[in-house]
ROKOLBA-647937 format. One record per residue (C-alpha): residue in one letter; x, y, z. Coordinates in steps of 0.05 Angstrom, whole numbers, plus 5000, padded with zeros to 4 digits. Example, Ala and Ser with C-alpha at 12.3 -4.5 7.8 and 13.67 -1.06 7.14 Angstrom:
// ROKOLBA-647937
A524649105156 S527349795143 
***
This chain:
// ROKOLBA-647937
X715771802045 X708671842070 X708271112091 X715771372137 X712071922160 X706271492170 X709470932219 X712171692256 X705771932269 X702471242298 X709371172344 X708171842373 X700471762380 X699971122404 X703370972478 X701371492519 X692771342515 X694470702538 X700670902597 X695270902648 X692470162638 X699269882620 X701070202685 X695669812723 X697969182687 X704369242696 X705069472763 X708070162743 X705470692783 X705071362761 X711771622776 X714371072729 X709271212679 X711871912675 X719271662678 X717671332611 X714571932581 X721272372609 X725871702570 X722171832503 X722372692513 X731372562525 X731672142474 X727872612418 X732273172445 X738972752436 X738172512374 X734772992340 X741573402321 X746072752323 X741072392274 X739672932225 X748073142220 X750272462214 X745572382156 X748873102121 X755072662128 X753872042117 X747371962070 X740272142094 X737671492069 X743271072105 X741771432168 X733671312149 X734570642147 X737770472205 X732771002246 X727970622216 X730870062253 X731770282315 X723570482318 X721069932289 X726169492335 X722569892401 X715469742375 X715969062373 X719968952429 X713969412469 X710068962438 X712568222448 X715068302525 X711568862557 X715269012620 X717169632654 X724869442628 X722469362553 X718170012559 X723970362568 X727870212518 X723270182477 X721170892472 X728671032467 X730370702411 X724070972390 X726571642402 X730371532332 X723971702297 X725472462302 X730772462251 X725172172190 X722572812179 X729173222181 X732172632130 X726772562081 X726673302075 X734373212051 X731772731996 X726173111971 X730973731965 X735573371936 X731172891880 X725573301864 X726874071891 X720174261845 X715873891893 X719574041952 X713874501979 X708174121963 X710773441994 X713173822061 X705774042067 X703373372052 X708072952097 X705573462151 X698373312140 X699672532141 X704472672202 X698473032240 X693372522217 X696571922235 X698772232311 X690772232325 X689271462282 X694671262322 X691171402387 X684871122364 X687470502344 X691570372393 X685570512442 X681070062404 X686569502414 X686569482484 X679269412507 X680368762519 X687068752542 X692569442552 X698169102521 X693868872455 X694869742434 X702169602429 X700969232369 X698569892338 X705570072307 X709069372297 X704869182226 X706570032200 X713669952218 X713669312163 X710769742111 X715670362131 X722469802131 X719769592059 X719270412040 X726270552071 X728170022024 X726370301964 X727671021974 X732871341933 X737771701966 X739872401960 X745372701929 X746473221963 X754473371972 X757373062030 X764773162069 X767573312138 X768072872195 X763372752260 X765973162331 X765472722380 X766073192434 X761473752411 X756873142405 X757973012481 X756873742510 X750273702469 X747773132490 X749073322566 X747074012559 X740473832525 X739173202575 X739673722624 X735574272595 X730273702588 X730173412654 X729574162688 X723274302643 X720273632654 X721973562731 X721374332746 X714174372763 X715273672815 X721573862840 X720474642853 X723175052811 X726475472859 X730074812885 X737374672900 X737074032848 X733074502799 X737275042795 X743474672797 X741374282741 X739574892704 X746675142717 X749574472692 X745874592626 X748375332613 X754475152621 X754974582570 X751174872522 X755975462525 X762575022529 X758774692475 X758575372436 X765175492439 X767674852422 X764174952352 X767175582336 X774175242347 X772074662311 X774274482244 X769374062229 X763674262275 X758373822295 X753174452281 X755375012246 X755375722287 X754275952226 X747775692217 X745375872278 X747676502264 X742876502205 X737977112217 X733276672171 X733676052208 X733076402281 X726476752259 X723476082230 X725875722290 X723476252343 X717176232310 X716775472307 X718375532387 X712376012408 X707675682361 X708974952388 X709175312458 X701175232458 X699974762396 X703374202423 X705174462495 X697074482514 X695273732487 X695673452555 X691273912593 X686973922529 X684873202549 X684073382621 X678974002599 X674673572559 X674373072618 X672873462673 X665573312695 X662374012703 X658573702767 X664873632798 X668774032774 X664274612750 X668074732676 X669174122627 X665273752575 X665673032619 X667372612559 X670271962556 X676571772532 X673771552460 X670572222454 X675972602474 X680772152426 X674972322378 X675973092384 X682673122376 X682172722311 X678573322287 X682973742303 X689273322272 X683773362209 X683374102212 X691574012210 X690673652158 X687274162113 X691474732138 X697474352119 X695874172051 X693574872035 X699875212068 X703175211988 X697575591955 X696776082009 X704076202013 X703776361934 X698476881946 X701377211999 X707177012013 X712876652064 X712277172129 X704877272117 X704076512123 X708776552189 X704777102214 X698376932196 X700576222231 X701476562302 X695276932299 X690376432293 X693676042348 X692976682388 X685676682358 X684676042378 X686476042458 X682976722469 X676576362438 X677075852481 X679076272543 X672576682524 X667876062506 X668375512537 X661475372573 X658874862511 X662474292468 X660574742410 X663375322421 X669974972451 X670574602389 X671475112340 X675875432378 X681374792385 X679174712307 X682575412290 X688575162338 X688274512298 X687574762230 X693375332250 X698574852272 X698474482207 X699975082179 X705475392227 X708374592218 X708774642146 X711875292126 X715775202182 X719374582163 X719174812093 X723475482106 X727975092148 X730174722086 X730575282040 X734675802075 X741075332083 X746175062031 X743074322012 X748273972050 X745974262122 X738274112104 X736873482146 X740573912205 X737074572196 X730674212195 X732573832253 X733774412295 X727574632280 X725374042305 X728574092360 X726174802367 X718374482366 X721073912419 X723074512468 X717274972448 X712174482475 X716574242533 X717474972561 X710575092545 X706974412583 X711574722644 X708875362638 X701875052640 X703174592697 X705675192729 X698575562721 X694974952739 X699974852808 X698075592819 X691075542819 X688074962851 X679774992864 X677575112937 X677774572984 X683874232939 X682573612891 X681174022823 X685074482777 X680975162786 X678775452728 X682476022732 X688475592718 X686075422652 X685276152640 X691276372652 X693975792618 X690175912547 X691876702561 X699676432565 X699176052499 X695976572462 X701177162488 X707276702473 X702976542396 X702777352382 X709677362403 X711676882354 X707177262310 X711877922318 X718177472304 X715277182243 X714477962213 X722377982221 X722977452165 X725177672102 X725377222041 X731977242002 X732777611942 X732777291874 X728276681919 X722576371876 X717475991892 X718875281854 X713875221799 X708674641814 X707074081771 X700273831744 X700673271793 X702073661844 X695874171832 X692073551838 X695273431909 X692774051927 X685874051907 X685073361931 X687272901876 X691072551931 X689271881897 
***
């Protein structure tokens, strides 16, 4: 599983560092780069639900295996015959790679429910780790030449085929049949939703094509609705969205990837700005910028693997809450210090080591508060939940940035980082509040851990 989750992590880490070059190399300017970026963000939010029910209905190692496929398909095909074309879909089929997480949960529930906890929190910590090697990597690669860094992910997707192969699957209970047309007003209400938060910011978001684009998407998602509720067989259960347990673990997972995830971009483009120019940044290079957000994947890392033990201590919606408020913690310290590399640092290391922990108990409650035949979906909406978080959340910050240029033009001011960090933390104590609404169910245990597992924890990971 951590090899799956592995080849997951270098996919998502590994394309956009080198976007920019490939660009130049490929005669793709930067509305096409961005086009491919917007391709990979639709395709995560279609198949993120369609992926993770098919696999509650099907198998969840079936639909592994041919995700697994599609991914590694899209890297090599990147990575054979770069073009624009290939590009594309590429990071479509690519997209598949959202539905890994949501299906190896499904197995782990279902074949070892004792270390269900411990090998979420793990699988997070490789997940976050591998996002920033990925980067690195891939960046390394193409000194010499862009298209060498999409290499990065073709000799990981061998090694994840071979583990896909020898999973077990789950066996979980399985029945009903797949609704084709709930699966339709889905996948055009969430293309929609998509495209307005992506294109908001460029197209205005009081325009004509904005609004009615928003208007398309209400109204699918809510034909969509009530389409399930007639269903027989529903493609996602309005039951389970109906799940108080679920919506709070969700919500949260929305306002904490709101900033997490949301800020990475204009993370990079802090740490670049040249103070001289600029007058805020640090004026690193891209290899010390890749640099400092491999610490902060690290400081995942760490929170992830400890998320277990510190849930055992204090327990579920502590961990949630506890989760928001460091993130809040976090952007106020950098909003507040900021002036040295120093001081920045720790503050995106308490944002790091926070959203391993917010991704890991997360995740893990997202399995646990659902019958074990709707796992792979319920965490797959909560995937989905993180996709949209940090979708809504980059708008929100290109928003601040559009509304605060520096004098004379040419420069974000730095009052639109300010109000940007300020956003992130509000919208991380809000999901702080939501996460104090979660209430664990009575007669729920925490699973008893294994020896091996103890050694997990306190860093027997060999």
């Amino acid at each position: 599983m951590a090899v799956v989750v592995l080849f997951s992590g270098i996919v998502q880490g590994y394309l956009t560092p080198l976007l920019p070059e490939l660009g130049a190399q490929l005669h793709i300017g930067g509305v096409g780069q961005n086009n491919i970026y917007l391709l990979s963000q639709l395709a995560f939010a279609v198949m993120t639900p369609l992926i993770s029910r098919l696999g509650d209905l099907y198998g969840h190692r079936r639909l592994l295996r041919i995700a697994l496929v599609m991914v590694a398909g899209g890297s090599l095909l990147m990575a054979v015959w770069p073009t624009a074309l290939t590009l594309a879909v590429g990071v479509v089929l690519q997209g598949a790679l959202v539905g890994f997480f949501p299906l190896l949960v499904g197995i782990l529930r279902s074949r070892a429910p004792e270390r269900n906890r411990t090998g979420i929190s793990l699988l997070v910590g490789v997940l976050l780790i591998s996002i920033g090697v990925g980067g690195l990597v891939a960046g390394a690669l193409s000194e010499q030449h862009a298209s060498a860094g999409l290499w990065a992910a073709v000799p990981v997707a061998a090694l994840a085929l071979l583990a896909g192969a020898v999973l077990p699957d789950s066996d979980a209970p399985r029945g009903g049949r797949f609704h084709y047309g709930a699966a339709t007003l889905l996948t055009g209400g969430l293309i929609a939703l998509v495209l307005v938060l992506a294109q908001g910011s460029s197209w205005g978001w009081a325009a004509p094509s904005t609004l009615g684009l928003a208007a398309v998407a209400v109204v699918l998602l809510a034909a969509w609705v009530v389409v399930e509720r007639r269903a027989e067989h529903p493609l996602v259960s309005v039951r389970m969205l109906a799940n108080p347990r679920l919506a709070v673990v969700s919500g949260h997972t929305f306002c904490a990837a709101f900033g997490t995830i949301g800020f990475l971009g204009a993370n990079a483009l802090f740490l670049g700005a040249s103070p001289a120019d600029a007058g805020y940044g640090m004026g690193l290079g891209p290899r010390t910028i890749a640099t400092v957000s491999l610490a902060m994947v690290i400081a995942g890392f760490v929170g992830s693997t400890l998320t277990p033990r510190i849930a055992r201590g204090v327990g579920d919606r502590a961990v949630l809450a506890a989760g928001g408020g460091l993130i809040a913690l976090g952007f106020v310290g950098m909003a507040l210090f900021h002036d040295t590399l120093g001081q920045y640092l720790a503050a995106a290391l308490v944002v790091g080591f926070a959203t391993g922990l917010f991704e890991s108990i997360t995740r893990t409650l997202s399995a646990e508060v659902v019958p074990e035949h709707e796992t792979a979906l319920a965490v797959g909406l909560n995937e989905l939940a993180l996709s949209l978080g940090a979708a809504i959340g980059a708008a929100v910050i290109g928003a601040c940035f559009a509304a605060h240029p520096a004098p004379g033009g040419g420069h974000i001011g730095e009052s639109g980082f300010l109000w940007g960090w300020g956003a992130c933390a509000a919208v991380a104590v809000l999901g702080s509040a939501l996460a104090l609404r979660y209430r664990t169910p009575q007669g729920a245990h925490t699973p008893a851990v294994r020896p091996s597992e103890q050694a997990v924890e306190t860093g027997g990971l060999a």
